[in-house]
C-alpha positions in Angstrom: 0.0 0.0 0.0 1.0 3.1 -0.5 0.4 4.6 2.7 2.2 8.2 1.7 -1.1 8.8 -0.3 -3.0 9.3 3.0 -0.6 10.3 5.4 0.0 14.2 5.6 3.8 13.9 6.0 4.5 15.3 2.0 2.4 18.5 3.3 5.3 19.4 5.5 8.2 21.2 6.6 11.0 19.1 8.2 10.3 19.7 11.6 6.6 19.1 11.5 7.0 15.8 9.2 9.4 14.3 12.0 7.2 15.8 14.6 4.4 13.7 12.8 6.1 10.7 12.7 7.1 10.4 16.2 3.5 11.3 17.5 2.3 8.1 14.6 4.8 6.0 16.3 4.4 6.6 19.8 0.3 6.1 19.2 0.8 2.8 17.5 3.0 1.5 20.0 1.4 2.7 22.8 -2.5 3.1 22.0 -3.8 1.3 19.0 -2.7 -2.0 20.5 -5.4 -1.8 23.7 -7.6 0.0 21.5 -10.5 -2.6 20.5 -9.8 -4.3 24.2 -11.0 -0.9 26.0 -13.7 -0.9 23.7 -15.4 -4.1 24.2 -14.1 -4.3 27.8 -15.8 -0.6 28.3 -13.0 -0.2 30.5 -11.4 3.2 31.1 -7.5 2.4 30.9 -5.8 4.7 33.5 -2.0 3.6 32.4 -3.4 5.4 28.9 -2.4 8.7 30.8 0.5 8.0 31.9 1.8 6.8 28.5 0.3 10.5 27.2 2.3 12.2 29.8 5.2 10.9 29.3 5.2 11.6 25.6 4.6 14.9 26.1 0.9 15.4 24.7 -0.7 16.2 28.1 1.1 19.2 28.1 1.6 19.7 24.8 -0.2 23.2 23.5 0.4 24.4 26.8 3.2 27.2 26.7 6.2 26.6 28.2 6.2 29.3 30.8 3.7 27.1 32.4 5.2 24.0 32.4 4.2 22.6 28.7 5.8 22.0 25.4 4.5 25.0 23.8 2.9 23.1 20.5 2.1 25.5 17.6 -1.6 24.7 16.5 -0.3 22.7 13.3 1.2 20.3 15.8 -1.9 19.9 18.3 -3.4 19.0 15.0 -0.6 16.9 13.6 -0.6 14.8 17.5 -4.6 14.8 17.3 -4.7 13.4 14.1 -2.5 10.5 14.8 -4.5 9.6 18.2 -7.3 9.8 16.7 -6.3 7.5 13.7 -4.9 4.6 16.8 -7.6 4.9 19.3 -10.7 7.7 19.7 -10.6 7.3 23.7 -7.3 8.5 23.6 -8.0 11.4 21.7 -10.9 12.3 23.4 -9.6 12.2 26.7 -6.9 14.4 25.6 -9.4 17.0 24.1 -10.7 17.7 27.6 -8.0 16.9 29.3 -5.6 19.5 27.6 -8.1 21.7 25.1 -11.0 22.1 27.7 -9.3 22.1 31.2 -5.5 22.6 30.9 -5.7 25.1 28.2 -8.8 26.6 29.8 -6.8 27.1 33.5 -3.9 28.4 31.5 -5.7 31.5 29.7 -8.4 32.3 32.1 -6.9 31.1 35.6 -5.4 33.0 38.0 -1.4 32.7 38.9 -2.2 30.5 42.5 -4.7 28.3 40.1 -2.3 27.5 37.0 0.6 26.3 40.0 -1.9 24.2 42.0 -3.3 22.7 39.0 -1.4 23.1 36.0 1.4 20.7 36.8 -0.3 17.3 37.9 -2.4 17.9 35.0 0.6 17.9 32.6 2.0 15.5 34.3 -1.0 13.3 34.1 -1.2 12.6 38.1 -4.2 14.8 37.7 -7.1 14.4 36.0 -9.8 16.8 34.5 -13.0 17.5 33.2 -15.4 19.9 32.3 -18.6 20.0 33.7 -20.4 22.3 31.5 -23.6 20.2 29.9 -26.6 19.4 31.9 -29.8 17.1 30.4 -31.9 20.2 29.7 -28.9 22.7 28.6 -26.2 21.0 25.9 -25.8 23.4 23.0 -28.3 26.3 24.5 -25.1 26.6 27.0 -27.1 30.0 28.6 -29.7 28.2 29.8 -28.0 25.9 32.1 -29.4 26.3 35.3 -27.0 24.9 37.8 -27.2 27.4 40.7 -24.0 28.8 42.5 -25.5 30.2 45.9 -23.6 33.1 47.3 -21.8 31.7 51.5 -22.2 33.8 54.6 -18.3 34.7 55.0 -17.2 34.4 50.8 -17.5 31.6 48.4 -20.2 29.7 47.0 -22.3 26.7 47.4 -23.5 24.9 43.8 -26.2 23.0 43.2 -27.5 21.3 40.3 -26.5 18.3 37.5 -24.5 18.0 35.0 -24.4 15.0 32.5 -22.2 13.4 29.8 -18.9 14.6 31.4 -16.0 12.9 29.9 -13.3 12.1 32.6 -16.3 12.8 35.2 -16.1 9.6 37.1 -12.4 9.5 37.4 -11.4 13.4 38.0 -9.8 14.9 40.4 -10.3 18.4 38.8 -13.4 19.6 37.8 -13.8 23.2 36.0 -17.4 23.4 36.8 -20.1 26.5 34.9 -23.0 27.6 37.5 -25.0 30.8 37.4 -24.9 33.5 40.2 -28.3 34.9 39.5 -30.6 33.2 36.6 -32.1 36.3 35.7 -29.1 37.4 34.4 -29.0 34.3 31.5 -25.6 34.2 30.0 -24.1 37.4 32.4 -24.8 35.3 35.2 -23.2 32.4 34.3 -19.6 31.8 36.4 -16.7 29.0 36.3 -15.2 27.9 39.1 -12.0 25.2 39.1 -12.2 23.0 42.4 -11.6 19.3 43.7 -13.4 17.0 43.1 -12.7 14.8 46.4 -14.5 17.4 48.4 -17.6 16.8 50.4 -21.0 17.5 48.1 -20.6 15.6 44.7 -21.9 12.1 43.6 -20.8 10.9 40.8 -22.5 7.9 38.8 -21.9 6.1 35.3 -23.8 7.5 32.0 -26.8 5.2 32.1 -27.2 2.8 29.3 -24.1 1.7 26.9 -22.5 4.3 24.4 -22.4 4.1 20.5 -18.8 4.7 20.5 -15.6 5.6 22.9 -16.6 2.9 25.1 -13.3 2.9 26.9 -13.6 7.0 27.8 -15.4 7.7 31.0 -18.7 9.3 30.8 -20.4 10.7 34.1 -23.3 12.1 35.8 -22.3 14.8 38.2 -24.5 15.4 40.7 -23.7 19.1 42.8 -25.2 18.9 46.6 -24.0 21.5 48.5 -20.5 22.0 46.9 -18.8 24.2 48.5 -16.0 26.6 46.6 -14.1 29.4 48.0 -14.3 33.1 46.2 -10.4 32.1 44.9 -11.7 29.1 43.2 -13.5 31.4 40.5 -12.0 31.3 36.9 -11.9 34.4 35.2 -14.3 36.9 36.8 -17.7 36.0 38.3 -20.6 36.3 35.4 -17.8 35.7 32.7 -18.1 32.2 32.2 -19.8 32.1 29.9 -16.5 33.2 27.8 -14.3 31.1 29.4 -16.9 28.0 28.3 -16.4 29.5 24.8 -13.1 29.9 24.7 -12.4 25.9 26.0 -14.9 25.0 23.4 -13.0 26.8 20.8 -9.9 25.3 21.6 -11.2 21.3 21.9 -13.0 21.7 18.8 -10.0 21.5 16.2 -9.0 18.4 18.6 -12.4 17.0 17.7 -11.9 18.1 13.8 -8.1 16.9 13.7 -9.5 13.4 15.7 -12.0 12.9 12.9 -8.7 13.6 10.0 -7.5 10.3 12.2 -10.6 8.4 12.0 -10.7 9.0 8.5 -7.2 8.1 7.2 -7.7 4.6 9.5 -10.7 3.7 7.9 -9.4 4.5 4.3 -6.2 2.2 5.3 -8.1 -0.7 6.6 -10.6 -0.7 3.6 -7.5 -0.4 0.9 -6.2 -3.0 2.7 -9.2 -5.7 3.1 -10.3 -4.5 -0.7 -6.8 -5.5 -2.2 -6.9 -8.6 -0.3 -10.1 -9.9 -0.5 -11.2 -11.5 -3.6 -14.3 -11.9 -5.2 -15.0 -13.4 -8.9 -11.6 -14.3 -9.6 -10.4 -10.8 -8.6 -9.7 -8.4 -5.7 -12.2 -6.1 -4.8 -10.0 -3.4 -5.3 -10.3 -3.8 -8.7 -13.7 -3.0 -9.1 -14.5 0.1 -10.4 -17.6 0.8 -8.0 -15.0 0.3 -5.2 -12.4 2.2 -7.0 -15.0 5.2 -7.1 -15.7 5.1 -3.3 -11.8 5.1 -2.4 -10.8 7.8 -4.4 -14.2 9.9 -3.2 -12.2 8.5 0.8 -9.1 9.4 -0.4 -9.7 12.8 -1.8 -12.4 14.2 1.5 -9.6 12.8 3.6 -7.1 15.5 1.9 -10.2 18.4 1.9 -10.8 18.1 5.6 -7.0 18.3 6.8 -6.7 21.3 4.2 -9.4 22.9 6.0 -8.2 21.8 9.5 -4.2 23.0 8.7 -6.2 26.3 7.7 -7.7 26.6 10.7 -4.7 25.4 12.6 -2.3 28.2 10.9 -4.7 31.3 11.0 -4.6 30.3 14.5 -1.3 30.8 14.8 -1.4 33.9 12.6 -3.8 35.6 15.3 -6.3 35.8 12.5 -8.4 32.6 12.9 -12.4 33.2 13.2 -15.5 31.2 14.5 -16.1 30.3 10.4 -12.6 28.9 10.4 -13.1 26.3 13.8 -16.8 25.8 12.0 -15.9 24.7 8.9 -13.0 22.6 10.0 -15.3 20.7 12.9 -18.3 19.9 9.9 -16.6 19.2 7.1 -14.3 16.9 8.5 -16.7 15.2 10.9 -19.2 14.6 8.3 -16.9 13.2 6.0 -15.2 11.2 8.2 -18.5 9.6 8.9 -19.2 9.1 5.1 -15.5 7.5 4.8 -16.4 5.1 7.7 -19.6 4.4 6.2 -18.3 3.3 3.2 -15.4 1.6 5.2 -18.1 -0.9 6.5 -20.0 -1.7 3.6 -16.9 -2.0 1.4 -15.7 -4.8 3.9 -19.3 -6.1 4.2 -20.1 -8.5 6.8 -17.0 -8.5 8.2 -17.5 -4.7 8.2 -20.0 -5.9 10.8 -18.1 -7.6 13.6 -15.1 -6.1 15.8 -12.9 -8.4 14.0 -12.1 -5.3 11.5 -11.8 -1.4 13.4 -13.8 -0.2 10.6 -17.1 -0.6 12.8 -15.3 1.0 15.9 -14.8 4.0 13.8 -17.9 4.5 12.4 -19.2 4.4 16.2 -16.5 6.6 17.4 -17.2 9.0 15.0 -20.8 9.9 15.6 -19.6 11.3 19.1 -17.7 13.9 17.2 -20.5 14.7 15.1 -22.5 16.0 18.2 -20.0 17.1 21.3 -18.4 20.5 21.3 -21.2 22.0 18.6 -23.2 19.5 16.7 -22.7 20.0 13.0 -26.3 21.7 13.1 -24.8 24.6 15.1 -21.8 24.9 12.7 -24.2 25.3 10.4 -25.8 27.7 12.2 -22.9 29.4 13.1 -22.0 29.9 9.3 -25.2 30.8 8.2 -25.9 33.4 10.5 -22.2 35.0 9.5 -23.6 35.0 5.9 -27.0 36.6 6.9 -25.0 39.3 8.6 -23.0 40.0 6.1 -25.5 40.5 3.2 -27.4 42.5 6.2 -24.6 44.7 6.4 
């Protein structure tokens, strides 16, 4: 096979190619091999973050100055891409874990918050989420009405539930989003960074079995009287709805880079099960109906890193804009469901059964589909752009 058709190593400079390389090989030593074994095992593997912290990707994007290697956003992609392409648990426990809390602590936290947290974190004797959905309040974020209840003597109790929380069952840091006075709708809404070991949370498995990333932890987070101290506030009280916005922002090209992954591993198991497998006296591969389906794979595979690179580099630039992380996250979700979707019929009934990944990723992929904006609110996020401009 020749794998240099799908891999974006050509695309690079020399640093970012070998860069790419060692990320690809640290992931297949390290995560691809437990990868269908978490899954059907639903097991959350807690030695995964150790192996992520000591290759460096907990604390990649972080800068330096606080302890991290100070990734540019092409790398974050380049990493992203390569866990997502070995093992989706992985990659999504590293979207929170870095892009939603460590990142999050590191622009908006205050000096005493970044040194209490920001090291275990990195160095992956931490753990992290980010309690921000609840069951009535997912993409309307404002309307969350988790309630943090002024103390007599400073700080806050919070009270209220919060649901699909990756990492939620095994944290030990949670950056949690309550409102100080409901009337106030998104002004009122404040984060707060705190641990999780404290008195006043329960915390309880997802009901029912997931689609996909069965080997991620997904929680229920109950708040009963959780107490935080006035310190413990990220950002400024009534700001949090910006800081939720700016984590989201920054997980969101991990989610479209993971998808680039799931893609390019689907494409490279159905090339090679369709030039293996033979059917009337030929390989499949040879067939021109198959033929069509792997070049349309092939050729959305290279459109959606374009677009993801793009968004990765006007990043860097200063310059990157809410249509760049939109189009980026949809185009490259959707057609990395299409490619999986494909990926299982082309390998037909074995296409069926966890023999082959190909089904994995078609599960995994759905996730990305929906978390961090669903690609109903990208579209909504680009159409309203247009209808302002043509208003103005």
């Amino acid at each position: 096979m020749n794998a240099e058709l799908w891999l974006p190593d050509a695309d690079l400079g020399d640093a970012d190619r070998e860069f790419a390389r060692q990320m690809r090989g640290f992931a297949e030593r390290k995560l691809a091999p437990h990868a269908r074994a978490i899954d059907e095992a639903r097991t959350f593997r807690r030695e995964m973050v150790q192996d992520l912290a000591a290759a460096g990707v907990l604390g990649g994007p972080v800068a330096t100055a606080h302890g991290g290697q100070g990734w540019s956003p092409l790398q974050l992609a380049l990493a992203h891409e390569e866990l997502g392409a070995a093992c989706g648990n992985a990659r999504g426990f590293c979207a929170v874990q870095t892009g939603l809390v460590t990142q999050c602590l590191a622009r908006f936290g205050t000096d005493a918050q970044r040194a209490n947290w920001l090291p275990a974190l990195i160095d992956g004797t931490s753990i992290g989420c980010f309690a921000l959905t609840e069951p009535d309040a997912g993409s309307d974020v404002a309307s969350l009405t988790t309630r943090a209840e002024p103390r007599t003597g400073g700080g806050y109790t919070i009270s209220g539930q919060k649901h699909w929380i990756t990492n939620g069952g095994v944290a030990d840091v949670v950056i949690v989003f309550a409102t100080v006075d409901p009337a106030l709708g998104r002004k009122g809404i404040t984060a707060f960074v705190a641990d999780t070991h404290r008195p006043g949370l329960r915390r309880a498995p997802m009901p029912g079995v997931e689609l996909g990333h069965r080997g991620s932890d997904h929680a229920v987070l109950t708040f009963e009287g959780f107490e935080v101290a006035a310190d413990e506030v990220v950002g400024e009280v009534g700001r949090g709805f910006g800081v939720a916005m700016g984590g989201l922002a920054a997980g969101r090209l991990s989610v479209a880079a993971g998808a680039v992954g799931i893609h390019r591993a689907a494409l490279a198991a159905t090339v090679s099960f369709t030039t293996g497998r033979k059917q009337f006296g030929q390989p499949l591969a040879q067939f021109q109906m198959v033929q069509e389906r792997l070049a349309d794979m092939l050729t959305t595979l290279h459109a959606s890193r374009a677009l993801v690179h793009r968004c990765a580099r006007r990043r860097a630039a200063g310059v990157e804009t809410h249509a760049d992380l939109a189009m980026a996250k949809l185009y490259a979700t959707e057609a990395a469901a299409k490619a999986t979707d494909e990926a299982v019929m082309l390998h037909g009934a074995r296409g069926y059964s966890s023999e082959h990944p190909v089904e994995r990723l078609w599960r995994d992929v759905q996730a990305l589909r929906i978390y961090e904006g669903t690609s109903m609110i990208q579209k909504t996020i680009l159409g309203r752009m247009l209808a302002e401009d043509v208003r103005g």
